[in-house]
N, C-alpha and C positions, 0 to 999 in steps of 0.2 A: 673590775668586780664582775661576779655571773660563774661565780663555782656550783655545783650542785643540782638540782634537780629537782624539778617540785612533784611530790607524790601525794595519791589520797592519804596515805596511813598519816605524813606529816598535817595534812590539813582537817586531818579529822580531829585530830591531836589539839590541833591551833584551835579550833572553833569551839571545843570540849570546855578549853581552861577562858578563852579570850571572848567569845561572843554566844555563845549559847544563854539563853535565860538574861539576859543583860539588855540595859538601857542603852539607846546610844550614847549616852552622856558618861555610860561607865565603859563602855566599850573606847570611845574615846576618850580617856580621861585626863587628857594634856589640859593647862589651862596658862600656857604660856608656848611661846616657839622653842620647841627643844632643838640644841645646840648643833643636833648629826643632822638636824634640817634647814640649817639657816643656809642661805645662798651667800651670804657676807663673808669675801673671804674665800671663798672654793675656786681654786684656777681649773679643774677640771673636775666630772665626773666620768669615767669610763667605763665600756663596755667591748670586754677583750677575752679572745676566743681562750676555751681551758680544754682537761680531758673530759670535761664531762662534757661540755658544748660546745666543741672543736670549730660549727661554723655560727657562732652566736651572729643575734638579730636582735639589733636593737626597738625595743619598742615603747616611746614614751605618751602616757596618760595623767592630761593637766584635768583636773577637778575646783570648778568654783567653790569656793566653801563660805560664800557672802549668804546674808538672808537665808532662803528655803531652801539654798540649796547643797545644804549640810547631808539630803538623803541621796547626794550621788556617792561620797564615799561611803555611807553605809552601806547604801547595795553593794559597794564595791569590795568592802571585810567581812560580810556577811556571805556574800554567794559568787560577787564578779570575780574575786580572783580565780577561784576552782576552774570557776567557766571558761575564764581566759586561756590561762595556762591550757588546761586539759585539751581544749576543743581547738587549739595550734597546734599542739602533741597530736592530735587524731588526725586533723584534716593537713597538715602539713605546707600551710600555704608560704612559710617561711622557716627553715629550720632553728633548732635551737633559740627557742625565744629569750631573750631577757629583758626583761619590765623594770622601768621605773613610774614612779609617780611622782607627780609635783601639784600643786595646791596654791590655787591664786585667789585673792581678794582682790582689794580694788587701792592702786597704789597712793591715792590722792588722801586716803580715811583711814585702810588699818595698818596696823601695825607689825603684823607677819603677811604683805600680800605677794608672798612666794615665798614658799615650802618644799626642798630639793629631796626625795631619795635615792639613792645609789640605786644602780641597774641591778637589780637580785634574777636567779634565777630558781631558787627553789621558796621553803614556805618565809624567807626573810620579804618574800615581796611582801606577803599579808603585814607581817611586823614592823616593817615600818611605816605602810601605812595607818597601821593605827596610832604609832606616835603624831600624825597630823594630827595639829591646833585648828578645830572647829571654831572660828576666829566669830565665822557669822554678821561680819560688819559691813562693806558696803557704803554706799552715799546716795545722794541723788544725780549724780551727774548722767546715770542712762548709760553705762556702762563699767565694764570692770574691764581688772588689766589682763587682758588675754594674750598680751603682748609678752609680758614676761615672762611668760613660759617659751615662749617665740624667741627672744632674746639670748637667754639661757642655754639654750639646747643650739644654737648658733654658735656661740662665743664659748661654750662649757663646756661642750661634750668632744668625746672621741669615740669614735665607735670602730671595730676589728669590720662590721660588715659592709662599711663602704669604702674605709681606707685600705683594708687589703682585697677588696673583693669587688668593689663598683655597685654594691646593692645600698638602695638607699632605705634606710630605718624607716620607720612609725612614730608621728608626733600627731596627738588628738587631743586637741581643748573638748571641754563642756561646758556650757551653761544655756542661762536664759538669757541674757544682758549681750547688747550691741558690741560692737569692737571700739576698740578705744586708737581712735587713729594715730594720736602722736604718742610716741615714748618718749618723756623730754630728759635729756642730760644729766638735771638731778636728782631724776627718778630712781633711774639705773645707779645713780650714785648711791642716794637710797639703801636700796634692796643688794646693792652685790657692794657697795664699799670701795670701787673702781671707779679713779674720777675720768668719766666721760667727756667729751670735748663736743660731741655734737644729738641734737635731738634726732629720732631715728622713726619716719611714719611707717604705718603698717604697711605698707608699701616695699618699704627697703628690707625690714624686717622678713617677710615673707619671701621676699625672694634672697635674702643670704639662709634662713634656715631651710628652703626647698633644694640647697644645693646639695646637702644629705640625707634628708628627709622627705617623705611625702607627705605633706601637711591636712589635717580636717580639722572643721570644726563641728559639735555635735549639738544644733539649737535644742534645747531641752524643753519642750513644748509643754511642759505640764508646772514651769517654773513661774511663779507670782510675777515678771515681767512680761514674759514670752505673752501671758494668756489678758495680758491690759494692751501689750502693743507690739504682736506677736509680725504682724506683716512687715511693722517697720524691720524691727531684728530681720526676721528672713532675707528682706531685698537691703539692708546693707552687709550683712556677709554675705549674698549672692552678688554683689557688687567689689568686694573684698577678694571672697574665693572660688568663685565658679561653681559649678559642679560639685566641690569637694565641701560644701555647708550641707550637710547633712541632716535632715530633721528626728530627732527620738522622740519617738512619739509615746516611749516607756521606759523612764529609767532603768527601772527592773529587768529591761533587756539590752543593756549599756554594753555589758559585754560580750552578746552577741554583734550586735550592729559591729562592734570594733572588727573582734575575726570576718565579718563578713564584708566589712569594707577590704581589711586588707585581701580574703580571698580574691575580692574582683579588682582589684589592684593588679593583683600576681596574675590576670587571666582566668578566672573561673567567671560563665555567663551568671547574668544576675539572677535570671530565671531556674538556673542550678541550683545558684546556695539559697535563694530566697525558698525553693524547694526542699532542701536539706536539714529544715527547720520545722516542727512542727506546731500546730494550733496556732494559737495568738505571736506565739515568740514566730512564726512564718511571716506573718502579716505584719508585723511592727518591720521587720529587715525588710519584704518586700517596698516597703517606705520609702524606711531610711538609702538605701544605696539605690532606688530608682534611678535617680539623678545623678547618680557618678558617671563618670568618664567609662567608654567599653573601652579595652585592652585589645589591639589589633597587631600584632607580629607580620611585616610585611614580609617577600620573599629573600628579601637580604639581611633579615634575622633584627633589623632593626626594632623596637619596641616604639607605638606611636601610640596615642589616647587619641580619639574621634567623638 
């Protein structure tokens, strides 16, 4: 999938009929898991190069949608797509983007906690996010399944830009909520229908999905968890993902942080793009990518992180 092209005219279009004047509860108005989003059953999702995006880039964005934190997809159909898309088309730190999204809960409580969409590259990215089922459920266990999107994009995906080309895609969870260290067997069973043979810690998990990917996660600091037990969250996905636990310290600028991690991923200094940014949306990115890995090119063309 990843034909086409995303333009303002088409997203002007999308916003006009789909989110302008509208509630979030009309703007998403699933009230069950629609079917083009069940992960039950999908042997792959792909992302393969066309005429239009001859070197596509896979870029995938997992979104909690437990408790409060229903307004990461909203910003994300309301304004993060344009932003996304457009500001990779401009600054070019990966060519030919294509997006998916996917949509996690919490595997132990709801009943959709993962929601799969196909890699779009034009305005289908906004449309299928708004088919996600704002599930809003959750438990008390202190975390959600952050994993399954980890899983998923391991086991599910194929992507043109690391199998013909050795560049590794874009995979970014959000939330407030800790990591959830074991995936058990019939978890997986669960959610994708695949009978599993063994339980799978984040552990293992992170390092088969970093074989194609470069992995973040996005702590949403403004989320009803984060702001009750905000340092534990921090230091166990600082203990999980190094450097790559990223703090947003504004949803509203979700998808800047994203382009500006992957810019300093690809080599751009953090002090450049935290500068390429203006007013408050400067200072939320000079943040969030403080803490990443700098990008250092030794003289034998090797690529290292320091």
């Amino acid at each position: 999938m990843g034909s086409g092209r995303f333009t303002d005219t088409d997203w002007a279009a999308y916003t006009a009929t789909r989110t302008k004047g509208k509630s979030r509860a009309e703007v998403f108005s699933a009230r069950s898991l629609d079917p083009s989003l069940d992960p039950r059953g999908v042997s792959v999702r792909e992302s393969r190069d066309s005429k239009d995006n001859p070197s596509s880039h896979a870029i995938i964005i997992d979104i909690d949608v437990t408790g409060s934190m229903g307004m990461l997809a909203e910003v994300m159909v309301r304004e993060g797509c344009h932003t996304l898309a457009t500001e990779i088309y401009a600054r070019k730190p990966v060519p030919d983007p294509h997006i998916m999204f996917m949509a996690n809960g919490d595997v132990e409580y709801d009943r959709a906690p993962l929601q799969v969409t196909q890699f779009e590259a034009d305005i289908r990215i906004a449309e299928q996010l708004g088919k996600i089922w704002l599930e809003g459920g959750g438990g008390g266990n202190s975390y959600e399944s952050y994993l399954l999107p980890w899983y998923f994009a391991a086991m599910h995906t194929s992507i043109d830009c690391f199998e013909k080309r050795g560049r590794k895609g874009y995979l970014f969870t959000a939330g407030d909520e800790e990591p959830q260290m074991v995936l058990k067997a019939s978890e997986i069973t669960k959610v994708t229908g695949e009978k599993a043979q063994h339980d799978l810690t984040a552990h293992d998990l992170l390092t088969a999905v970093s074989r194609s990917y470069h992995v973040f996660h996005l702590m949403v600091e403004e989320g009803n968890h984060f702001r009750h037990a905000g340092d534990r969250v921090a230091a166990k996905w600082a203990d999980l993902m190094g450097q790559r636990a990223i703090r947003l310290s504004d949803h509203r600028k979700m998808a800047e942080v994203i382009v500006s991690a992957i810019q300093v991923t690809e080599g751009v200094a953090k002090k450049d793009v935290a500068a390429s940014w203006k007013g408050e949306t400067a200072l939320v990115v000079r943040k969030a990518v403080d803490s990443l890995p700098v990008r250092r090119r030794a003289d034998s063309g090797v690529v290292r992180f320091i």
